[in-house]
N, C-alpha and C positions, 0 to 999 in steps of 0.2 A: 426296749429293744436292745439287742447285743450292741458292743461297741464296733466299727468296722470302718476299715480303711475310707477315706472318702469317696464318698458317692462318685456316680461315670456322669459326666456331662453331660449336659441336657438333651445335646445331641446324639450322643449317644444313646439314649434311653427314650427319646422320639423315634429314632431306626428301627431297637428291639420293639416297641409298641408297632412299628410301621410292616416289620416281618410279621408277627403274631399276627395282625389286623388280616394282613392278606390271603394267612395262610387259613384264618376262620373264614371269608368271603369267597373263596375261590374251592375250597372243600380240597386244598393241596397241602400238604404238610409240609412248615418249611424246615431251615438248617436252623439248628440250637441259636438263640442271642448270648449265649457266654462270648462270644469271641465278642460283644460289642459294651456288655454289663458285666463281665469277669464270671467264674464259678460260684461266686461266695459272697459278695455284696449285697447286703440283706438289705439295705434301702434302696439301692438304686433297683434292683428286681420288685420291689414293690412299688417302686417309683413308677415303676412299668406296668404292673398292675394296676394301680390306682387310674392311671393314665385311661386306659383300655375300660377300665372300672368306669371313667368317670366319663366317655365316651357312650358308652350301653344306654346309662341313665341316660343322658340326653336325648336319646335314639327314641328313649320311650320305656324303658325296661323300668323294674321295681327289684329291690333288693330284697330278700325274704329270708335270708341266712346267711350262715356261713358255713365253710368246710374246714376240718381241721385235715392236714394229711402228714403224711408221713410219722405217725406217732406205735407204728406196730415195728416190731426189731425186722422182723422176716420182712414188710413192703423198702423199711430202711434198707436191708441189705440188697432189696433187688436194683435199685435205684441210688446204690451207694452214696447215701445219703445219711449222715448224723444227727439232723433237730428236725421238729415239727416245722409246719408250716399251714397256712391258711389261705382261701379263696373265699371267692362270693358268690351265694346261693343269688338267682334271678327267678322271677315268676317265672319263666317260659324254659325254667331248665328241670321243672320236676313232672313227673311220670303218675299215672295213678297206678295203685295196687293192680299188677293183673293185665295191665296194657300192653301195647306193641310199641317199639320206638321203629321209628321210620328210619328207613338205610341213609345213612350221609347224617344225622342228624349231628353224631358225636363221633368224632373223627377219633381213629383207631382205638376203639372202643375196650375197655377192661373194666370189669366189676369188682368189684368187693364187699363184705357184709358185716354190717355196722350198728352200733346202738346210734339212733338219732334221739335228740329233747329238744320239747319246746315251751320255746320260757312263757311265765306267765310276768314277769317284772324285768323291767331293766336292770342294767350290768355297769351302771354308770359311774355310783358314787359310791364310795365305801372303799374295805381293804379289797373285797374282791379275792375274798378266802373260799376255803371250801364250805362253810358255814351260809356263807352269804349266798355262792352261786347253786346250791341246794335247794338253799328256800326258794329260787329264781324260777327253778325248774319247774315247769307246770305238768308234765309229764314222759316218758318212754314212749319209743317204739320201734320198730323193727324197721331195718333201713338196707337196701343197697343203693351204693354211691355208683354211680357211671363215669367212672373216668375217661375222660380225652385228652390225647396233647395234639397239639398244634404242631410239635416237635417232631420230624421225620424220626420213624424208628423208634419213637422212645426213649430219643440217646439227649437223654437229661441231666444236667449236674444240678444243683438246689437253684443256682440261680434260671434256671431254662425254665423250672418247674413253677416258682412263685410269679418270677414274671407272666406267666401262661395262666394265671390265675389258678396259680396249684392242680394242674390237669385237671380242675371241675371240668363235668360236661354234663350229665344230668342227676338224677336221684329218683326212689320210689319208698314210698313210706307204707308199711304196716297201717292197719285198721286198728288195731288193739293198743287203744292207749292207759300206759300203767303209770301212777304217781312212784316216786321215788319211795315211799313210805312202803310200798309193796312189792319192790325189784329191788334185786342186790346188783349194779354193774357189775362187778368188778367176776363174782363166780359166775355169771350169764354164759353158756355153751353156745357158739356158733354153731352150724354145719350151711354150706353153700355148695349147692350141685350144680354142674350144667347139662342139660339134656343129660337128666338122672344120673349122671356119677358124679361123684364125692369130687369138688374139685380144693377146698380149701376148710380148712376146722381152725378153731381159738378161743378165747376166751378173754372176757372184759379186762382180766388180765393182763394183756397182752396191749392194749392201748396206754399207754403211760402208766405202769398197775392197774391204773380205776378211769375209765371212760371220764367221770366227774372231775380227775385232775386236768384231765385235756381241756373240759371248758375253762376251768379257772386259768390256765396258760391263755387261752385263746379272749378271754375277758380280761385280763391285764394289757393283752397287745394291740386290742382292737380300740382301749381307751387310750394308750399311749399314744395311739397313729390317727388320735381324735375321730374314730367313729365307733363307740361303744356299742356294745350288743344292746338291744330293745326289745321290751315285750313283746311275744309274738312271733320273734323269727324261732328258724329250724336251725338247729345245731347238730350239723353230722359231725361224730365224735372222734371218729378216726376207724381207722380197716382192723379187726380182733383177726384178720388173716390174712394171708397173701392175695393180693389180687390178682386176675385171671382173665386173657384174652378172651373174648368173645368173637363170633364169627356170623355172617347174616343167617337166622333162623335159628339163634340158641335161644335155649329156655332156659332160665336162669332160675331160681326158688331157694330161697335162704331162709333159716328159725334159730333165732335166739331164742332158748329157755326164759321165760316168764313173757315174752315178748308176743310170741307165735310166730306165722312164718308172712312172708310177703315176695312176690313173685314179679318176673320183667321179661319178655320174652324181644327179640330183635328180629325186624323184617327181613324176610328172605330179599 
């Protein structure tokens, strides 16, 4: 992990978990925690995370993944933001191909359209190269990520975002699973419509170069913060485009080339 001024007090970083908390429970969005975790403090905002993270579990929830975000130029600039960042996939936050998400589920809701994989091996030991996290990959598929923030507005700086567990809010995954042996990330063609027009285009490109550089960042960070990736979870790779408000009753339908397409429509 980056080197960064010292972490925000404990207290402090119980408050931001204690705004997030409220603003998930009450389905009210609140005001940013930078003013209590600073802009840019990459532990104490995961501090905050982990916290809220390590809450869920206890609740009963199961972890299933992770998110990588902020890895496309164009979601960076919308959210003036410079490095990636990560959240946690929960059972109860993924969608089937093709379903309805219920109003309120994911609080000011934005999609985006994404290479997801999922590992067949653990991310635990080793250099944790692109060699390694390659062979890990059990296979592709075609993903939109559901972003939420908790965050009134949207009005995010890095730290609002990762403490909020990187605006995860849910996910839907493609039917069509393809090994890496038969998908090239990197040249894969986006297109994401909503209620039929063209809202966002990219290419595998567009996520750190290569979708597969993204996990190997995100399998270095997630051993160093001692919770390694494990065979079997879902790795959303990051947005190949701008993500894009949604409104109750859009239909959403995204295809990556080699992938096919996978679809998520929102309750009226």
């Amino acid at each position: 992990m980056p080197q960064t001024h010292p972490a925000a007090a404990t207290d402090s970083i119980a408050a931001a978990a204690a705004r997030l908390r409220q603003a998930a429970a009450t389905g009210t969005p609140a005001a940013p925690v930078r003013d209590l975790i600073g802009r840019d403090d990459v532990r104490a905002a995961y501090a905050v995370q982990l916290q809220l993270t390590t809450e869920r579990i206890e609740a009963g929830a199961t972890v299933v993944g992770r998110k990588i975000g902020l890895t496309s130029a164009a979601v960076q600039e919308q959210l003036g933001v410079d490095q990636p960042d990560f959240g946690i996939l929960f059972d109860d936050m993924e969608y089937p191909d093709g379903s309805v998400v219920p109003a309120g589920a994911v609080l000011q809701p934005r999609v985006e359209a994404e290479i997801a994989f999922v590992l067949r091996a653990d991310l635990a030991e080793g250099p944790l190269d692109d060699a390694q996290v390659r062979e890990a990959i059990d296979y592709a598929v075609a993903a939109v990520e559901i972003c939420g923030s908790r965050v009134a507005d949207w009005d995010i700086s890095f730290g609002d975002t990762v403490a909020d567990n990187a605006s995860a809010g849910g996910y839907v995954l493609g039917t069509r699973r393809v090994p890496l042996a038969e998908f090239d990330p990197v040249a894969a063609e986006m297109t994401m419509t909503i209620d039929g027009e063209t809202v966002s285009t990219g290419t595998g490109a567009a996520c750190l170069g290569d979708p597969v550089t993204a996990v190997v960042w995100l399998a270095r960070q997630a051993r160093e913060l001692g919770a390694p990736l494990r065979a079997g979870q879902v790795i959303l790779s990051g947005a190949l485009g701008p993500m894009r408000p949604v409104t109750p009753g859009a239909a959403v339908h995204a295809t990556v080339t080699g992938l096919g397409a996978v679809s998520v429509t929102f309750s009226a």
